[in-house]
C-alpha positions as CSV (number, residue, x, y, z in Angstrom):
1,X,-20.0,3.0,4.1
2,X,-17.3,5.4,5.2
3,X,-13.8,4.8,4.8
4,X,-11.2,6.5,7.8
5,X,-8.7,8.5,5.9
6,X,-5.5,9.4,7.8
7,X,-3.6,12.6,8.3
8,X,-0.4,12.5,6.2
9,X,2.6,14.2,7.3
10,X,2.3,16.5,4.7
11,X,-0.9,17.7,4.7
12,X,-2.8,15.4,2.9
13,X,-5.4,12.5,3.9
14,X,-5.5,9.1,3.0
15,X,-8.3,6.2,2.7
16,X,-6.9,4.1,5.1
17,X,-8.5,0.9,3.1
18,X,-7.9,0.6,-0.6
19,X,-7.5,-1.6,-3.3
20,X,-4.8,-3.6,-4.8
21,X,-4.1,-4.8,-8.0
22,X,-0.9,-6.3,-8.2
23,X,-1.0,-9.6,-10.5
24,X,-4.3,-8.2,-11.6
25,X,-3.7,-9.0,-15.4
26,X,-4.0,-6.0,-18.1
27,X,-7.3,-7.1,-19.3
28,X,-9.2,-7.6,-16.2
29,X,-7.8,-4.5,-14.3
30,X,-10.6,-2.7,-16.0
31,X,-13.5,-4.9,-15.2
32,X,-11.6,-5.6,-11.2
33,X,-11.2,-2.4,-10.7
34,X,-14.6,-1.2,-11.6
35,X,-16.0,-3.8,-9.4
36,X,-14.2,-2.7,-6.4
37,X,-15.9,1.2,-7.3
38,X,-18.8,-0.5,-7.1
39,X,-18.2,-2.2,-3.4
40,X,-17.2,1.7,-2.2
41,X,-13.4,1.5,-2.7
42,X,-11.9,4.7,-3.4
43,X,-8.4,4.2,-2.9
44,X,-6.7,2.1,-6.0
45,X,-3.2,0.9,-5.4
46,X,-1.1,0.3,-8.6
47,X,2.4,0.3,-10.2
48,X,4.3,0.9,-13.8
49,X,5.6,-2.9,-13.2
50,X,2.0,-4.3,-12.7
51,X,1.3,-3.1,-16.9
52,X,-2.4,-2.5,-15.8
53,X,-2.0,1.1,-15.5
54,X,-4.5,1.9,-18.7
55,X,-7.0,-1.0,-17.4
56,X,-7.8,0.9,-13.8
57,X,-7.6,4.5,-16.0
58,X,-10.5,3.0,-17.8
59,X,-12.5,2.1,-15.2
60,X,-12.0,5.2,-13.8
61,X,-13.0,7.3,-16.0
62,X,-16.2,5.2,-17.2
63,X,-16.9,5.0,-13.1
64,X,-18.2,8.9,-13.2
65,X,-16.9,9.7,-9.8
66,X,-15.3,12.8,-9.6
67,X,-12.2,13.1,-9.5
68,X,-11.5,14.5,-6.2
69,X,-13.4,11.3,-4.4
70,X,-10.6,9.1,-5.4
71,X,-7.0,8.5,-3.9
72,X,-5.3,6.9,-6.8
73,X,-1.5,5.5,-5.9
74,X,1.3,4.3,-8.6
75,X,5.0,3.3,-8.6
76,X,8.4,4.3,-9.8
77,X,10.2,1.2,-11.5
78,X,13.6,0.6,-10.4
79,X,15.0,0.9,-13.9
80,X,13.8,4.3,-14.0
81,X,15.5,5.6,-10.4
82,X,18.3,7.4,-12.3
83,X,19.0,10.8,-13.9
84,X,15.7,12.1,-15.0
85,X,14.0,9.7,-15.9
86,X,11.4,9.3,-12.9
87,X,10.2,12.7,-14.5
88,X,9.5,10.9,-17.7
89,X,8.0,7.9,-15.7
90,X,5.6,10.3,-13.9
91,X,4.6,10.8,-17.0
92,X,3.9,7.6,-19.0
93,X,2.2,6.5,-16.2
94,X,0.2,9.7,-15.6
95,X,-0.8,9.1,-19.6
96,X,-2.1,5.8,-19.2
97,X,-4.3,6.4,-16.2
98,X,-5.9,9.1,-17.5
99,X,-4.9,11.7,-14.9
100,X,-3.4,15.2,-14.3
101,X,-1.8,13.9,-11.1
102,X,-1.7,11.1,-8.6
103,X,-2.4,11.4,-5.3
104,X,0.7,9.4,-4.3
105,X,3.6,8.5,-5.9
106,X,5.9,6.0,-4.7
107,X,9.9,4.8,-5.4
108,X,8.8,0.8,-5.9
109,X,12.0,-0.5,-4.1
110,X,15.3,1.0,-3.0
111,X,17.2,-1.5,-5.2
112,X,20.5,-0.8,-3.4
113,X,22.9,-2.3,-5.6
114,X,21.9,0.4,-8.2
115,X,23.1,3.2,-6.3
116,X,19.9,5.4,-6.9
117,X,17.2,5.8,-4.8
118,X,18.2,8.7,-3.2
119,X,18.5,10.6,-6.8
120,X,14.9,8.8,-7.5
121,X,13.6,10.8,-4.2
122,X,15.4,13.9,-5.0
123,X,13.4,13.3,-8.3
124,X,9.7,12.5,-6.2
125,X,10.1,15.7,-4.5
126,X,10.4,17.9,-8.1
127,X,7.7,16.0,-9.6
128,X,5.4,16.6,-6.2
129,X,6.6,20.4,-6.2
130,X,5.1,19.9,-9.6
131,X,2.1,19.2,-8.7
132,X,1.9,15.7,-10.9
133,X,1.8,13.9,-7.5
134,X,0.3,15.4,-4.4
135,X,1.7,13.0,-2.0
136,X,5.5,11.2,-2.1
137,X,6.4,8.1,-0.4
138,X,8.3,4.6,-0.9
139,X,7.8,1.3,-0.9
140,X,9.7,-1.9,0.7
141,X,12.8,0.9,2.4
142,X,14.7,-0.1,5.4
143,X,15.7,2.1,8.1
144,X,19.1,2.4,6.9
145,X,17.4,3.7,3.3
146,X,14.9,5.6,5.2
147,X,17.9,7.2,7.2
148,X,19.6,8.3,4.0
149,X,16.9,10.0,2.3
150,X,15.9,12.4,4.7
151,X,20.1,12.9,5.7
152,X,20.1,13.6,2.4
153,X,17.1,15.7,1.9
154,X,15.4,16.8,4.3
155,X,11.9,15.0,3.5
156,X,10.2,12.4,5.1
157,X,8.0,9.7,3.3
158,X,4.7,10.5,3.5
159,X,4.0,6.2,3.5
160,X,6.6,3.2,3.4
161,X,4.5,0.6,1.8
162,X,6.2,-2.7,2.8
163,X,5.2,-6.3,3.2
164,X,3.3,-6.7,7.0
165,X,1.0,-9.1,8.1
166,X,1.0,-11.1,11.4
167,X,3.7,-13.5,10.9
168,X,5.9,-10.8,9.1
169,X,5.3,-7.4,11.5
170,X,8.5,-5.3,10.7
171,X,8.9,-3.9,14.3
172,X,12.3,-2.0,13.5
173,X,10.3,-0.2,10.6
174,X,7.0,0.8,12.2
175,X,9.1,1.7,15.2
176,X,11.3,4.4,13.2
177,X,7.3,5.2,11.0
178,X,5.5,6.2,14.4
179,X,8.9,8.6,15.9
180,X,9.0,10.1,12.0
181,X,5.8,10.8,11.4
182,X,5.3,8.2,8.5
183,X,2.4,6.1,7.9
184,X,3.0,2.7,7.1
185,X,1.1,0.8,3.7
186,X,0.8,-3.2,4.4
187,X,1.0,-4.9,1.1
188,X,0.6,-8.8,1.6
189,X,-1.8,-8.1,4.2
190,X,-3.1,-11.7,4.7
191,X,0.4,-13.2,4.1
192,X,-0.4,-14.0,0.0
193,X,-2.2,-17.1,0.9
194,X,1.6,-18.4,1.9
195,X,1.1,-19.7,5.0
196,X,-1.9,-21.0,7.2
197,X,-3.1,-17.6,8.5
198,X,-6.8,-18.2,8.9
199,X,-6.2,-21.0,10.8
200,X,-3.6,-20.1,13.7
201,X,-5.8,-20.0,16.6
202,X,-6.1,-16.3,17.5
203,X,-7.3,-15.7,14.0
204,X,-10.0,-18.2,13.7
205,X,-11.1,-17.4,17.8
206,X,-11.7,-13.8,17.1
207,X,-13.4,-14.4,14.1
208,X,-15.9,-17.3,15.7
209,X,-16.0,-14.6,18.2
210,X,-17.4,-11.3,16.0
211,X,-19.2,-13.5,13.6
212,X,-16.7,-12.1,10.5
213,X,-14.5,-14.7,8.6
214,X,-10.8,-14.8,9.3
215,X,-9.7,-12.3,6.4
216,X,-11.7,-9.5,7.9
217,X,-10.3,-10.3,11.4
218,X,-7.0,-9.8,9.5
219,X,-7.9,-6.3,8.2
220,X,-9.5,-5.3,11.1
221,X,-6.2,-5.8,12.8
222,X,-4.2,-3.7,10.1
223,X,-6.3,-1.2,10.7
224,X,-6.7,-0.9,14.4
225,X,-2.8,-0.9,14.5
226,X,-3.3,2.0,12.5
227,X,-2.3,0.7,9.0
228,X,-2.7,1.4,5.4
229,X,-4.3,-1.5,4.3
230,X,-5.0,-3.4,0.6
231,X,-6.9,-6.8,0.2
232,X,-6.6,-7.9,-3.2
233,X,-9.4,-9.9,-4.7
234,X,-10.7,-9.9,-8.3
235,X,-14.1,-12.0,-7.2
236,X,-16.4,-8.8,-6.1
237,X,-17.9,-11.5,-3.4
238,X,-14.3,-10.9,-1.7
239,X,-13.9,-7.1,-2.5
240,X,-17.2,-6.7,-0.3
241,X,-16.1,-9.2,2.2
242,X,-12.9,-6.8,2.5
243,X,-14.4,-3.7,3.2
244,X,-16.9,-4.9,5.3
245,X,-15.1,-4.5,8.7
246,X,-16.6,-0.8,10.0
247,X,-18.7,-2.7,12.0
248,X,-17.1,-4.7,15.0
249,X,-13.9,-4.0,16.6
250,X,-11.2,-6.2,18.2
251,X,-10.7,-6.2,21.8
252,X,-6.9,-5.3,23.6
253,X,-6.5,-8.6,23.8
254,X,-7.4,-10.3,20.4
255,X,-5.0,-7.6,18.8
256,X,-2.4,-8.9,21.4
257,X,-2.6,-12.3,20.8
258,X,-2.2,-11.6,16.7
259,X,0.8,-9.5,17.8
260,X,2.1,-12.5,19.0
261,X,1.9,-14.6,15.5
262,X,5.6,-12.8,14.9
263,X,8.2,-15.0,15.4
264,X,10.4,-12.2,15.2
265,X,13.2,-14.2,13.5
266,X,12.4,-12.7,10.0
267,X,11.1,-16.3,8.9
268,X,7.7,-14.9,8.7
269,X,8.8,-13.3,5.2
270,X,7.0,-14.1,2.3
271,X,8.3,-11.6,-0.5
272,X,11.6,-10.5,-1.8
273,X,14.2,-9.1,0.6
274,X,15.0,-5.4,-0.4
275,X,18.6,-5.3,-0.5
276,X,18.1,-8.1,-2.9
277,X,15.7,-7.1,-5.2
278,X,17.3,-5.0,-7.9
C-alpha cells in the first residue's frame, strides 16, 4: 500500500495519511504506535502535551524501519513559546523520541493572550536552519496569526494543522492555505465522535455506495480535498480500516454533498477556540 505524499512549500514531501496519537496514554503509545507500523503507517503525529513522546520513540526504534521511511511530527507547548526556550523544547522532545531531527515541527497553538507566537516562530525557523526539524509549521492559527507571522518574518507554514471535518470546514483558512502555498493538517477528522457524522445522509449513501464504512468515506473526502489527514484508533482492526481507502474514489458530487454538511455558522466546532486556549 502506497501512501501519496505532498509537495511542501519548502521542499520537502509529506505522507498525506498518518497517524495520531493524541489521548493515546504513555503506556500504550508504544504498543499503538507499533501497531499502526504494522498496518503501513509511516507518518506519526505527536506533541510534548500528549506525554507519549518516549512511548512512539520506542516503537520506533524496535520497528527497524529506517529512518528515512518515516515522517515523524511533534509540537511546541504553549508555555514554552517564549525567549529561548522552544530551543530547549526541541530538544527534550528530540531526547525522548529517540531522534536527531523531526521531520516537522509545529507551534501547538498561538495562545494569543501570551503575546508569543511570533517569537515561538522566529524560534521554529533557527531550530529548522538547524537542522533539528526539517519542516516548520503551526497548529490551530487563524488568518489574522497567520498574517502576522510571515509580516513579521518572511516564512510561510509549511502545514496549519487545525480542527476540520465536514460540519467544521474552516473555509476562511483553507482559502488563505491554497493562495499561500500552505498545506492544511485536519486533526478531528471524523468530528471526535461528537456529533452524528456517520449517519448524516451523504455520508452513509456514499458509503452503501463504494461498499466502505462511513469513516473511510470521511478520509477519503480529506483527502480528495487535498488534506493532511490523521484517524486515531488504538484497536489495529480500525488503524487498517483507516488506511484502507487507496482503492475507490468519490465522485464530484458525493464530495459536494459532504461540502454541504457545514453550516458555516461556526457551530460545527467541536474543540477549543484559539484565541481562547492559552
Amino acid at each position: 500500500m502506497t501512501v501519496p505524499r505532498i509537495a511542501l512549500n519548502d521542499g520537502h514531501d509529506i505522507p498525506q495519511l498518518g497517524f495520531g496519537v493524541f489521548k493515546v496514554p504513555a503506556d500504550e503509545a508504544e504498543q499503538a504506535v507499533t501497531a499502526a507500523l504494522e498496518a503501513g503507517y509511516r507518518h506519526i503525529d505527536t506533541a510534548a502535551i500528549y506525554g507519549n513522546e518516549e512511548g512512539v520513540g520506542a516503537a520506533i526504534r524496535k520497528s527497524g524501519i529506517p529512518r528515512d521511511e518515516l515522517f515523524i511530527t511533534t509540537k511546541l507547548w504553549n508555555d514554552r513559546q517564549g525567549g529561548e526556550a522552544p530551543k530547549a523544547a526541541i530538544t527534550e522532545s528530540l531526547s525522548k523520541l529517540g531522534l536527531d531531527y523531526v521531520d516537522l515541527y509545529l507551534t501547538h497553538w498561538p495562545a494569543p493572550a501570551n503575546g508569543q507566537y511570533v517569537n515561538a516562530w522566529q524560534k521554529l525557523i533557527e531550530i529548522r536552519d538547524a537542522g533539528l526539524a526539517r519542516s516548520i509549521g503551526v497548529s490551530n492559527h487563524l488568518v489574522e496569526h497567520l498574517d502576522r507571522l510571515v509580516e513579521e518574518t518572511g516564512v510561510v507554514p509549511a502545514v496549519n494543522q487545525i480542527e476540520l471535518h465536514p460540519a467544521y470546514q474552516q473555509r476562511e483558512i483553507t482559502e488563505w492555505a491554497a493562495e499561500n502555498g500552505m498545506h492544511i493538517e485536519s486533526w478531528g477528522p471524523l468530528g471526535q465522535g461528537k456529533y452524528d457524522l456517520f449517519q448524516e445522509k451523504p455520508v452513509a449513501e456514499a458509503a452503501a455506495a463504494h461498499g466502505k464504512t462511513p469513516a473511510q468515506v470521511v478520509i477519503r473526502w480529506h483527502l480528495q480535498k487535498g488534506f493532511i489527514v490523521f484517524p486515531k484508533s488504538v484497536r489495529p482492526e480500525r488503524m487498517v480500516e483507516n488506511i484502507s481507502v487507496f482503492d475507490f474514489e468519490l465522485t464530484d458530487a458525493e464530495v459536494a454533498e459532504i461540502d454541504a454538511l457545514d453550516p458555516l455558522d461556526g457551530s460545527g466546532r467541536v474543540g477549543a477556540h484559539p484565541t481562547e486556549l492559552n
